[in-house]
N, CA, C and O of each residue as an XYZ file, in Angstrom:
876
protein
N     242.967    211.402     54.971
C     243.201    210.751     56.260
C     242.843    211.704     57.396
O     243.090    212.908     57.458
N     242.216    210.937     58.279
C     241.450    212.055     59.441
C     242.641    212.262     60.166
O     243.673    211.814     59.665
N     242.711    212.932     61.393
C     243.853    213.165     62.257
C     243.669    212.224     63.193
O     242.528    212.012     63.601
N     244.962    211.372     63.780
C     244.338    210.334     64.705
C     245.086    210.768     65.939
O     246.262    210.538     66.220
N     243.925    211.629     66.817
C     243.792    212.180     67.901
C     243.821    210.660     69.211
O     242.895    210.084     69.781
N     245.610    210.421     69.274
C     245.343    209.360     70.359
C     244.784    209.223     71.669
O     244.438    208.224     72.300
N     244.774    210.135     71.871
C     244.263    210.596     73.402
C     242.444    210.524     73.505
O     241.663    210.204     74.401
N     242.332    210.870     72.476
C     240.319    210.890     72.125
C     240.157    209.150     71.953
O     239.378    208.407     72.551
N     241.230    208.797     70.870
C     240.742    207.271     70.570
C     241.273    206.335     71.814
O     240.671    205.326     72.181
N     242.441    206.798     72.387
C     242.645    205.656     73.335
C     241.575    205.663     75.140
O     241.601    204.896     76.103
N     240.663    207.105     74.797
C     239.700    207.077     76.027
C     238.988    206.018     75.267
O     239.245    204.861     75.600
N     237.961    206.249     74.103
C     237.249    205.475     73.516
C     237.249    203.759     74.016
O     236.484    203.051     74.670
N     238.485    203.577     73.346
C     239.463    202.021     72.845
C     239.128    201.916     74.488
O     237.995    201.438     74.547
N     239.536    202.113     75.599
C     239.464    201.830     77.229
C     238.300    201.675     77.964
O     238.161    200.749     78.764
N     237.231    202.736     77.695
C     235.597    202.932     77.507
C     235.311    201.449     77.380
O     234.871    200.739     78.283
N     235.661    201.012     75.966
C     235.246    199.917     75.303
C     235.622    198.429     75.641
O     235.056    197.389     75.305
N     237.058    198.692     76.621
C     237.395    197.153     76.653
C     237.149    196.969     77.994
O     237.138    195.818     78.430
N     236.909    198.103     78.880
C     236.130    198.314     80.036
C     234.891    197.029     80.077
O     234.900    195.925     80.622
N     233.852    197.740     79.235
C     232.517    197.467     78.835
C     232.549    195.948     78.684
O     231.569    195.368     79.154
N     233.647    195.074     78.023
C     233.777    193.798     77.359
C     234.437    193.161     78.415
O     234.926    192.054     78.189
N     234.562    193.758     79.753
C     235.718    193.128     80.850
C     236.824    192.500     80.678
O     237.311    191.567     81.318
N     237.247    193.140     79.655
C     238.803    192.111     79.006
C     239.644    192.415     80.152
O     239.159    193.193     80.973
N     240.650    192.019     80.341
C     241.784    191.953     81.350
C     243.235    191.976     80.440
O     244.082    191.084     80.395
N     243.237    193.039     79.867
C     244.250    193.760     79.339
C     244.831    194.548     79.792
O     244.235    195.477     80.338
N     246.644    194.501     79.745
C     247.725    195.096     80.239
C     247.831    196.686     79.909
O     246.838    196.941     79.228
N     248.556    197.793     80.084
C     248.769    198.655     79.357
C     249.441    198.534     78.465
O     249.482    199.581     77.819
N     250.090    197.683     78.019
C     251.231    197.325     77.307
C     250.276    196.800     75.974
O     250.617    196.944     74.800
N     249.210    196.265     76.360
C     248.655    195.154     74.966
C     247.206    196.382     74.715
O     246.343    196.095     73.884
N     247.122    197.544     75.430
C     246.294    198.606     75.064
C     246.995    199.614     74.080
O     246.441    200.198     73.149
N     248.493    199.725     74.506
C     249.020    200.430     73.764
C     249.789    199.977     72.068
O     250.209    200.667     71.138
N     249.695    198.635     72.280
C     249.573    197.964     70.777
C     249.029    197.951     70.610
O     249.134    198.522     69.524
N     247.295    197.549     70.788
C     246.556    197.966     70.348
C     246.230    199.324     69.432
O     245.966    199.399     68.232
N     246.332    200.246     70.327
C     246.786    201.822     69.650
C     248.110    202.423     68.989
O     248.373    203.624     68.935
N     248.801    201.511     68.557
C     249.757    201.484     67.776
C     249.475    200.839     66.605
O     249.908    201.207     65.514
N     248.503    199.540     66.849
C     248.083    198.977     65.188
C     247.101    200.110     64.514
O     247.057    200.407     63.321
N     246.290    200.692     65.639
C     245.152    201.363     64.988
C     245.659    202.827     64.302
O     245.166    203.250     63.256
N     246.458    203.358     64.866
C     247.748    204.388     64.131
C     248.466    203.982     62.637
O     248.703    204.815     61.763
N     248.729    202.684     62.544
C     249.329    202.457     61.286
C     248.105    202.095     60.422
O     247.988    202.449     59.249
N     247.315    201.451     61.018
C     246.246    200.952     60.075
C     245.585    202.856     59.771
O     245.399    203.210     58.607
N     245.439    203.392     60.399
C     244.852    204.832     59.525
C     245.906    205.428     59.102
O     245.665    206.527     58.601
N     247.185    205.061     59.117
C     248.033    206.058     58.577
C     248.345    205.177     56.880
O     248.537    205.870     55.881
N     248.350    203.703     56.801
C     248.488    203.162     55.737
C     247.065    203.175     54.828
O     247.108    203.430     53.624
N     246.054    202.935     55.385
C     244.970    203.584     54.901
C     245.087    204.109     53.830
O     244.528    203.756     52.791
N     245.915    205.112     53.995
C     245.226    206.615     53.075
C     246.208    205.864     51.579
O     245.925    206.201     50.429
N     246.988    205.159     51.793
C     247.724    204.871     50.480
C     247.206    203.308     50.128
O     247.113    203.005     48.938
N     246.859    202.292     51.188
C     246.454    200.855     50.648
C     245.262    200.484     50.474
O     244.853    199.458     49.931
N     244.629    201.426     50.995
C     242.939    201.404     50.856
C     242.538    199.998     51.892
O     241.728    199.136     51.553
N     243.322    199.999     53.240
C     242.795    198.900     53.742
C     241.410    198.345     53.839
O     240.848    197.306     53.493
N     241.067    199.516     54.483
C     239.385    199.502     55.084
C     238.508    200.844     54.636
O     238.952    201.988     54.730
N     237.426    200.568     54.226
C     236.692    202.152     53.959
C     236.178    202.791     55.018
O     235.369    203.708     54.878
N     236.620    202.346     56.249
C     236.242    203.362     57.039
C     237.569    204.269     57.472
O     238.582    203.769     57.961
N     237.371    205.845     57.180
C     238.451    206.847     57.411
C     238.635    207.028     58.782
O     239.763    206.962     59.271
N     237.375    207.307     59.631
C     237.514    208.244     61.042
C     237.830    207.027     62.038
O     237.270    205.932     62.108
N     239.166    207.680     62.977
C     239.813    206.731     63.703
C     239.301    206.290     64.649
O     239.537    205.241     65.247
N     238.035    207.637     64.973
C     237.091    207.170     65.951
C     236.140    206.016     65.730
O     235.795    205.293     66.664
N     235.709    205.842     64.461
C     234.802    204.888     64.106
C     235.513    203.964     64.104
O     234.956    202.971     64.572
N     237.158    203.701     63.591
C     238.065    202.241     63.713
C     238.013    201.923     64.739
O     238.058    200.693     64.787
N     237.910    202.523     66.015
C     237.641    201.778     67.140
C     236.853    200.914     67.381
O     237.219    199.771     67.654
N     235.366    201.349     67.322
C     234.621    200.795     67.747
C     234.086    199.832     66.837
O     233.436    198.868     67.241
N     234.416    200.125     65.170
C     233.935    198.943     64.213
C     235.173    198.341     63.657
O     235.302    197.985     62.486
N     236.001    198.261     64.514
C     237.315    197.272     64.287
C     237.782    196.383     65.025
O     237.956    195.165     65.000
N     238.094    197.944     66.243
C     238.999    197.093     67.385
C     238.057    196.298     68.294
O     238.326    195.129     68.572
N     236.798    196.992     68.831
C     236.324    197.019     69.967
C     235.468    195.563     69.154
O     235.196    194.587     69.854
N     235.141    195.576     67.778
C     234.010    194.685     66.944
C     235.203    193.056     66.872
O     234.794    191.899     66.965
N     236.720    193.501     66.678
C     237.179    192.134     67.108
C     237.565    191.438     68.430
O     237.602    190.230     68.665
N     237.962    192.915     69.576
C     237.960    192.585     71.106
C     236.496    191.901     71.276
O     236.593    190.784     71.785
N     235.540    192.180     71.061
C     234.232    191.269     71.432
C     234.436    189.819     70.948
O     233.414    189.441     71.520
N     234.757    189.032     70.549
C     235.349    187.809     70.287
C     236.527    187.045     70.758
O     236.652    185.841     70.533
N     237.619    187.938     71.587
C     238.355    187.102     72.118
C     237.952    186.149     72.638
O     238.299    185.011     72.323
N     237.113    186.442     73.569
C     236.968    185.357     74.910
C     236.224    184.259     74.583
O     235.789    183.570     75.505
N     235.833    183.758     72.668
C     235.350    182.384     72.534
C     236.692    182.102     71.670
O     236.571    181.551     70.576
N     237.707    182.399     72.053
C     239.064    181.995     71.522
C     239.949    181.362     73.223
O     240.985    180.713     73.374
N     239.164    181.807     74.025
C     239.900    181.023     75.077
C     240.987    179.788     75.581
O     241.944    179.744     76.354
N     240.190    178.697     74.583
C     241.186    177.759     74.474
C     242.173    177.493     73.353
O     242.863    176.540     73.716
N     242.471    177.828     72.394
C     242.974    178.003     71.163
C     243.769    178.534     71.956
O     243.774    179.205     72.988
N     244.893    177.766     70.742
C     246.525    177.585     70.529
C     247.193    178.239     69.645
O     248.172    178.962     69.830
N     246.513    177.914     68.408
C     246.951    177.900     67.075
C     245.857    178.125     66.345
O     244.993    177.311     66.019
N     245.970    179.900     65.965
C     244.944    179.963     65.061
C     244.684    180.708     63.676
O     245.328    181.756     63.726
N     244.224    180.640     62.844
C     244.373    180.938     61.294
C     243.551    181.837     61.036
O     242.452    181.306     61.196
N     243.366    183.197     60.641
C     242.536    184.369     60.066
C     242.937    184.247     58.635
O     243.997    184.346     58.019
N     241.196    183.893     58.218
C     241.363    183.495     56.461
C     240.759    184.902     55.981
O     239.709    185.488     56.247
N     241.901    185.214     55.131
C     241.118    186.867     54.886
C     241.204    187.788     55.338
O     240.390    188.708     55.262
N     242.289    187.769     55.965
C     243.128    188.825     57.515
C     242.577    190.002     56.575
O     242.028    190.677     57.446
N     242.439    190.441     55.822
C     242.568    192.432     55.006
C     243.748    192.809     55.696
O     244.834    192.310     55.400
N     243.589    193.824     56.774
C     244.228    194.704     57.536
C     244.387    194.193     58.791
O     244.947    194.913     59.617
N     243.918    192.823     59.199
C     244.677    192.405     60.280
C     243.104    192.093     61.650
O     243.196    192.057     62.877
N     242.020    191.949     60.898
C     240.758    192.056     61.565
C     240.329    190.694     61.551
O     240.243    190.191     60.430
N     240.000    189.880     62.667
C     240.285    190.334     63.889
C     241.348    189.810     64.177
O     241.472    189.692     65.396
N     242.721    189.198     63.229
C     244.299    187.772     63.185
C     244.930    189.611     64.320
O     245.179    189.314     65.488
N     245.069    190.679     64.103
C     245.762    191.148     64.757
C     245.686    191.565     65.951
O     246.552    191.794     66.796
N     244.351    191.663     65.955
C     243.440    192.338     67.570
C     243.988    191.091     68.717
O     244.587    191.197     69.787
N     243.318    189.500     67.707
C     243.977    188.217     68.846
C     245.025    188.000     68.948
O     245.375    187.529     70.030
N     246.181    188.253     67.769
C     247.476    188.079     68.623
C     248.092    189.196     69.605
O     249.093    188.857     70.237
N     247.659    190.318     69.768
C     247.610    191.902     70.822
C     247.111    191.039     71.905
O     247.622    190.671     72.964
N     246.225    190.866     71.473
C     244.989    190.148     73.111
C     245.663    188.764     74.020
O     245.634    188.547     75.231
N     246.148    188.115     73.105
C     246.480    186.708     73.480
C     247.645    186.496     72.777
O     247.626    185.911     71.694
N     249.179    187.127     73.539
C     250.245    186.610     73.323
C     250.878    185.365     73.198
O     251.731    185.014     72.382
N     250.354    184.748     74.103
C     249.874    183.468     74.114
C     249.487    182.290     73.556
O     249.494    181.124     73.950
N     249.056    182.981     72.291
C     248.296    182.293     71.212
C     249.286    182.290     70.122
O     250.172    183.135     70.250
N     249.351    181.434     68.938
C     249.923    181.470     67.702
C     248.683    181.965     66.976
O     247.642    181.312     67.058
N     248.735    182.931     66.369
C     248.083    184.157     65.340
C     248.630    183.697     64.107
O     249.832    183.916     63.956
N     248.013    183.101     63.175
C     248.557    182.926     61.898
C     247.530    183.617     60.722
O     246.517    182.956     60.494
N     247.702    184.939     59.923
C     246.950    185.675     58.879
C     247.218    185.138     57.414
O     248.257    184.568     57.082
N     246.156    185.393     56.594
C     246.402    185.304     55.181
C     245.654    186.080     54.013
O     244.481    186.415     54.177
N     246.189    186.308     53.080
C     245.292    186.972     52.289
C     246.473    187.105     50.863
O     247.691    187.234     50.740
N     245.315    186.989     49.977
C     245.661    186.993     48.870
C     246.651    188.201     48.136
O     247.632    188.046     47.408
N     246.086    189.292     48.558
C     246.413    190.883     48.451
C     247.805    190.996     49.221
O     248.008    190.899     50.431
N     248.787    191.247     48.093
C     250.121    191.728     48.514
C     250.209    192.791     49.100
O     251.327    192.816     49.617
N     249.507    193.957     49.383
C     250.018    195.301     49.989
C     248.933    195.078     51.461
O     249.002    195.835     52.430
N     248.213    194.201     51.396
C     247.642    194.231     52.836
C     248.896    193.108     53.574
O     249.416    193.644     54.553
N     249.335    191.978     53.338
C     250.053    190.969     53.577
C     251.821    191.945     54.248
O     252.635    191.697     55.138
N     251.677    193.027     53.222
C     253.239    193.877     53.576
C     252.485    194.710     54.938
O     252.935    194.610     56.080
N     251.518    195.366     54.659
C     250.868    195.954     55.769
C     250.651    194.805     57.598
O     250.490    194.996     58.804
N     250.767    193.936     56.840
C     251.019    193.053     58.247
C     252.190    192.806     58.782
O     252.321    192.767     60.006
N     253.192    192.606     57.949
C     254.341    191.823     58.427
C     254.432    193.405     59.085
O     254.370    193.375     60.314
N     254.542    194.531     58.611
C     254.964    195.978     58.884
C     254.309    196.046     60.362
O     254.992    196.504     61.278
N     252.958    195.584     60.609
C     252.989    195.709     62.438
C     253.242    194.757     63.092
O     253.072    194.670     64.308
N     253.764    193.762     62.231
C     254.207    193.011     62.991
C     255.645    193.068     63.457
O     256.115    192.600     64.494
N     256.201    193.677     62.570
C     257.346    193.975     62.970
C     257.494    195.139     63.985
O     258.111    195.165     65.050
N     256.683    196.195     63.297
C     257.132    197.864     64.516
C     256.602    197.307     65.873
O     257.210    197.490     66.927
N     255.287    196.532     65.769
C     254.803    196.053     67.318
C     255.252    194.700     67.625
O     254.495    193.842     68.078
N     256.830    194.461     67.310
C     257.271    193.275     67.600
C     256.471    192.060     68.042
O     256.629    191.701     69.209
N     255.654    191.395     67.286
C     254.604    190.725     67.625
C     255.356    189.047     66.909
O     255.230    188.627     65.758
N     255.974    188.516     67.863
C     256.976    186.892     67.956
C     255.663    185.855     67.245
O     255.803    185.062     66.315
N     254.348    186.171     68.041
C     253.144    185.368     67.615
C     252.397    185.208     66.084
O     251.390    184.556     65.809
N     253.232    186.017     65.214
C     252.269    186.517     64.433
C     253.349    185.793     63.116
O     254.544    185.968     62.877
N     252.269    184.914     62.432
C     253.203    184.505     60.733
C     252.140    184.797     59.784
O     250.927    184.647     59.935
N     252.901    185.315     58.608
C     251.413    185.608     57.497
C     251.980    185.370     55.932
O     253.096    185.648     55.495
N     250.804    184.745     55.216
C     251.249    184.391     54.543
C     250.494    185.386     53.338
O     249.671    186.298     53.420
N     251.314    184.629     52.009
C     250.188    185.927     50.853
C     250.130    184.634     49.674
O     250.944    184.164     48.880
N     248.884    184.387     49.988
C     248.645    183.245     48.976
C     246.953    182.790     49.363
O     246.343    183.103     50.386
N     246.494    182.046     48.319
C     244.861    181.566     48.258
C     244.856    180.589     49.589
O     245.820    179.835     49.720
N     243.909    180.575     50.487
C     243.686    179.917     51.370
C     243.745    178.398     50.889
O     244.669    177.779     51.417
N     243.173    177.859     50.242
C     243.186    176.478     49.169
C     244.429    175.865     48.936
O     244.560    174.641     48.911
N     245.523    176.816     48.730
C     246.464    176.403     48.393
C     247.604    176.265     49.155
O     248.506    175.500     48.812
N     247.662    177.135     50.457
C     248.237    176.765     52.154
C     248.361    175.174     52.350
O     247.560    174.302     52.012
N     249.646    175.051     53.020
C     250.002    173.588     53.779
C     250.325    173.912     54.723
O     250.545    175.122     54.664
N     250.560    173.418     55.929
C     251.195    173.502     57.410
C     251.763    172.471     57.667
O     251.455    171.389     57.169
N     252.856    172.685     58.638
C     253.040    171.154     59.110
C     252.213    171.169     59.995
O     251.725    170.041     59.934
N     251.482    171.965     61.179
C     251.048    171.843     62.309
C     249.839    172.610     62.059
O     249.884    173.777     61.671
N     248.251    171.680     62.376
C     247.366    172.284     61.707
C     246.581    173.331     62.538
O     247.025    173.574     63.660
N     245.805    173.783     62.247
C     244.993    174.673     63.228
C     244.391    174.157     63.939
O     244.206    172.984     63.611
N     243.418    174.765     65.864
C     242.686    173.823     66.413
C     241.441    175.128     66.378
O     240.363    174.785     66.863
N     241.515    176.436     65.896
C     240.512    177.313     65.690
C     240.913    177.928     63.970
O     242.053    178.385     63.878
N     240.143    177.952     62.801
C     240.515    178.650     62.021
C     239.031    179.855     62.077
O     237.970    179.357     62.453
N     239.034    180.866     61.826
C     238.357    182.143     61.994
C     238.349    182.986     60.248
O     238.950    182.614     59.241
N     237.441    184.189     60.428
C     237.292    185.408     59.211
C     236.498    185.847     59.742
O     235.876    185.243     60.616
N     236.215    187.278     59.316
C     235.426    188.069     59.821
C     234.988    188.814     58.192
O     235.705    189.373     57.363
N     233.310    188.486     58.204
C     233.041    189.246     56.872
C     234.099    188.688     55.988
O     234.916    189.471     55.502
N     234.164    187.504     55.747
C     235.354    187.058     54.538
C     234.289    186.499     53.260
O     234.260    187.115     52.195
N     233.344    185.157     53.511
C     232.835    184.563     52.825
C     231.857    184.091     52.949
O     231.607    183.896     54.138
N     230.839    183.667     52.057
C     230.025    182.720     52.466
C     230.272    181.349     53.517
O     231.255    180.614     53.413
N     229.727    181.258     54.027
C     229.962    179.924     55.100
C     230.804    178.901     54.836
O     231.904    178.629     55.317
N     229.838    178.120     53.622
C     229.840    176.866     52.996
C     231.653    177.522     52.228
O     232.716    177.021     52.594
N     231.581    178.457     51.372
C     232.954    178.609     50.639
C     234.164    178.803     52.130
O     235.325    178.392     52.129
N     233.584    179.411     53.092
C     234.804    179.821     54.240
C     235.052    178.019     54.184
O     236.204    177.684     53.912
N     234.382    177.271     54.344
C     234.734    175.765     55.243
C     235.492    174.871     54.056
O     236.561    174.285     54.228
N     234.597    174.886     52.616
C     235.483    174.260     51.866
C     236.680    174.578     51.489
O     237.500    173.660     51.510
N     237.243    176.227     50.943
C     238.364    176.605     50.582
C     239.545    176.446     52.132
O     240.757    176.535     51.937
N     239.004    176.218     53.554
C     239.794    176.228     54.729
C     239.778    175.192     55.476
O     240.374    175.344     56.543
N     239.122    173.792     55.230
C     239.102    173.266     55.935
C     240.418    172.177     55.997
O     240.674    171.768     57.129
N     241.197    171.717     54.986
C     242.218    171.164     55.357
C     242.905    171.512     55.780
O     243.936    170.859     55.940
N     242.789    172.528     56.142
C     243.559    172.985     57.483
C     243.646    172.949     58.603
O     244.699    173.197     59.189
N     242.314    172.559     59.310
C     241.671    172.395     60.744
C     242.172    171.219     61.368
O     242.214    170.151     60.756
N     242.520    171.329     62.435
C     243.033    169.574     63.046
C     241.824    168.706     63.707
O     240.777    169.047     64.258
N     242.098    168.111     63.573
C     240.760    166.563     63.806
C     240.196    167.198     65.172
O     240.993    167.055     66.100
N     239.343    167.678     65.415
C     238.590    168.044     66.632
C     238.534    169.858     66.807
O     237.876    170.432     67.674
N     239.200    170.390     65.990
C     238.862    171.644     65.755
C     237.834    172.558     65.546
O     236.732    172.012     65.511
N     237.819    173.859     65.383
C     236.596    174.480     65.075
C     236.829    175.989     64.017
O     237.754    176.774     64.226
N     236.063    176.128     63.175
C     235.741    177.557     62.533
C     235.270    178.253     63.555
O     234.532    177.623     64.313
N     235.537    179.709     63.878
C     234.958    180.219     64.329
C     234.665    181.787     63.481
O     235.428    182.751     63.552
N     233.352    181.741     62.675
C     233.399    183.103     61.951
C     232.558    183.980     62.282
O     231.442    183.609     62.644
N     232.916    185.482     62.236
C     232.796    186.495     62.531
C     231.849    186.939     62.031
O     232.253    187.274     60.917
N     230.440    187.269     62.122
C     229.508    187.715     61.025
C     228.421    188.669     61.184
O     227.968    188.442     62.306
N     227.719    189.684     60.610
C     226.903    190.318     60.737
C     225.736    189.583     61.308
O     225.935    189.208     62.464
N     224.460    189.247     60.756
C     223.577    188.744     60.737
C     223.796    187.406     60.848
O     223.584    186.896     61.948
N     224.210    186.662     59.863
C     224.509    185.023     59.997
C     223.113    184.740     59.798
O     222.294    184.553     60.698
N     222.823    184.713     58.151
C     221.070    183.888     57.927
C     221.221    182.967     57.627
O     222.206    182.452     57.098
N     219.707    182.337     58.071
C     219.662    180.606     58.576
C     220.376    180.048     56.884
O     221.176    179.157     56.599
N     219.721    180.939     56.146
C     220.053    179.812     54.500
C     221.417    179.520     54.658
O     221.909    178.397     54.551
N     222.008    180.550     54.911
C     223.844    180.359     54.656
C     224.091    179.139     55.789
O     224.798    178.152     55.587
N     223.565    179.345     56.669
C     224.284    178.113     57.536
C     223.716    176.895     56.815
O     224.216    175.816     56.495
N     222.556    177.404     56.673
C     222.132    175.596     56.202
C     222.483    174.778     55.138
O     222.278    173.604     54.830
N     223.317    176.127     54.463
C     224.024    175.091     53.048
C     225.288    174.356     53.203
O     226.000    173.732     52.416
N     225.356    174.655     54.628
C     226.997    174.024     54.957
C     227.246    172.553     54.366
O     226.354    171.814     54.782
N     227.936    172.038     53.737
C     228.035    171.153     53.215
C     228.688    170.095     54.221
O     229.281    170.489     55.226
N     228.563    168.767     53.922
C     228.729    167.552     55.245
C     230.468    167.361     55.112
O     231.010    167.181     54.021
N     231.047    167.416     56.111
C     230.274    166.807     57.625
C     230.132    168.088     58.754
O     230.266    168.048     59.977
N     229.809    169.241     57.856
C     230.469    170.335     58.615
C     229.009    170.823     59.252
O     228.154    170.913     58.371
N     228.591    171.118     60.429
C     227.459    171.842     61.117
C     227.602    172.881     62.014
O     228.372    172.761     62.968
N     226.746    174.218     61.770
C     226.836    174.913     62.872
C     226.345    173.859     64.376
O     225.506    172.978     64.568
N     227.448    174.581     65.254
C     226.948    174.412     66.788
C     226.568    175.400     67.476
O     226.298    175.326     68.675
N     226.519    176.231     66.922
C     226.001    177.237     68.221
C     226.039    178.532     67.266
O     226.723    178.458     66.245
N     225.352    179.683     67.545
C     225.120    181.156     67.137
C     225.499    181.831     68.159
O     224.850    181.325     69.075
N     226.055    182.548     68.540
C     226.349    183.393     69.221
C     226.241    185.123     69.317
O     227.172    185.719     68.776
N     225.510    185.693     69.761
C     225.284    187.221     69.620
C     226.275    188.145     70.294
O     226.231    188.178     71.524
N     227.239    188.968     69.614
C     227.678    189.481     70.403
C     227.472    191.406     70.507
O     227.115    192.283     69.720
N     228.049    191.341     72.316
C     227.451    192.866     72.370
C     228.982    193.610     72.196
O     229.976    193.314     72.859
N     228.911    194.607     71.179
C     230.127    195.605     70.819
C     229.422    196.976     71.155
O     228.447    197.532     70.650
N     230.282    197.325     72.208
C     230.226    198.514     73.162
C     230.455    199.916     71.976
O     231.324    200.168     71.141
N     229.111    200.657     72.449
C     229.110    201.626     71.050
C     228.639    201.497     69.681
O     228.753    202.361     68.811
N     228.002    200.141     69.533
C     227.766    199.778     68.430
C     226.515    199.211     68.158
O     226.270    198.155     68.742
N     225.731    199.637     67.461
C     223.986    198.806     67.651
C     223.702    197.891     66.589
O     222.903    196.974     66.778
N     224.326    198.063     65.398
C     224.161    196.694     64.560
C     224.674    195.218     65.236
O     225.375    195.124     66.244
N     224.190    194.187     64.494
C     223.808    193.230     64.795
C     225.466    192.348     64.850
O     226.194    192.576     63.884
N     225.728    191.886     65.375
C     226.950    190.966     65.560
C     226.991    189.673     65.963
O     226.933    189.427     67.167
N     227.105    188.583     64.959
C     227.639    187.254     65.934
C     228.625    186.583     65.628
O     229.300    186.915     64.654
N     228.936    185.502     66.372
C     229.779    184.604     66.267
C     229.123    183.289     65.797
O     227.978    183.118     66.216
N     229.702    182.214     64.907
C     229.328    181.487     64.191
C     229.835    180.083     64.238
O     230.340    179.636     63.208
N     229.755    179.237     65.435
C     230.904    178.139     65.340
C     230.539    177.131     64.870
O     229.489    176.647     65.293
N     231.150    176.583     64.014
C     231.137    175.234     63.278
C     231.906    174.212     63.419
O     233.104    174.480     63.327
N     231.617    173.034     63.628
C     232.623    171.937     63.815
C     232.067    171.022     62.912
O     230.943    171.250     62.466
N     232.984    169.539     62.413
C     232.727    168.658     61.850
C     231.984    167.447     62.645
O     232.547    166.935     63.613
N     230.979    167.099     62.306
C     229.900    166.035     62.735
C     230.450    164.275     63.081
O     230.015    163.270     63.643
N     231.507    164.665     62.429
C     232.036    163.139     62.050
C     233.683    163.413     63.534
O     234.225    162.360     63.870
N     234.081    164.368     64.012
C     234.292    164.366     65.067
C     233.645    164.607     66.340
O     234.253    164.460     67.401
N     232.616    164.917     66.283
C     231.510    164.660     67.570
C     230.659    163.444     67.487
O     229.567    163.349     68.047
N     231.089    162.724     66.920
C     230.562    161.253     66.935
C     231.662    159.912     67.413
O     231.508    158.729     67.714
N     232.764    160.809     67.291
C     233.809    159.493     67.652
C     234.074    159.634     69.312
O     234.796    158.825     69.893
């Protein structure tokens, strides 16, 4: 485990949300840098993420899920399929108190690793569950469900979509996003839009991926 020099990472982390014009409190900067502290300090025993240096968690974590808030704007209620370590279900409930943040993942010691910041960073917004996405019920469904680097497209929409409420949207997180994968999306589900995003410090390729159902843009 590297040393996590807060003062180096929280210029960085500020640099960065600078750059993205977020309109963040000190209060939701310094949770911020309180998740990114536990996430390298649990690290070294849960194997969250393979990246060690806290400097690099910044910018290919925090700063790679802060670039996505702001197409979460209207969302209420939203579902991270595949949370791992809380990328990006923890960055949006930090960002948008506001919001219902709901995580999941199969993996019991990442699932304890959540409730654990959710608890030290008293986070009211945040429920997580530890079970197969497929097999989740709600009473109250999602109006954004999200992943970042979780799955193929077509598998993100079938294993998550009874979950989505009638006029809802996927919104996934993705490197590249090639045309084949979108195009296998299975009906009634279609990309609407690609989205490129710019992550401050970072030169690989990033977008956003939104999908909605065809058979609610027709009614």
């Amino acid at each position: 485990m590297k040393v996590f020099d807060r003062a180096v990472v929280a210029d960085v982390l500020r640099t960065g949300i600078a750059g993205l014009a977020l309109d963040l409190s000190e209060v939701q900067v310094e949770k911020l840098l309180d998740y990114l502290a536990l996430l390298n300090k649990w690290n070294s025993v849960y194997n969250l993420t393979s990246v060690r240096d806290p400097l690099q968690m910044v910018t290919l974590h925090l700063l790679d899920s802060l670039a996505a808030v702001s197409a979460f704007a209207g969302a209420k209620n939203v579902l991270d399929v595949g949370a791992g370590g809380g990328l990006p279900g923890m960055v949006l409930a930090i960002s948008r108190p506001d919001m219902n943040v709901s995580m999941i993942d199969t993996v019991h010691k990442k699932t304890a690793f959540l409730n654990q910041v959710k608890a030290e960073l008293e986070l009211t917004n945040v429920t997580v569950y530890t079970k197969r996405v497929e097999q989740l019920e709600v009473k109250t469904k999602f109006d954004v469900i999200t992943s970042r680097a979780f799955a193929d497209l077509s598998d993100f929409v079938n294993w998550s979509g009874h979950l989505l409420e009638e006029g809802g949207q996927f919104i996934a997180l993705k490197g590249t996003a090639p045309a084949e994968e979108r195009e296998r999306l299975p009906e009634p589900w279609k990309v609407q839009k690609l989205e490129p995003l710019q992550v401050p410090g970072l030169e690989a390729e990033r977008h956003l991926v939104f999908i909605k159902s065809e058979q609610t843009e027709t009614v």
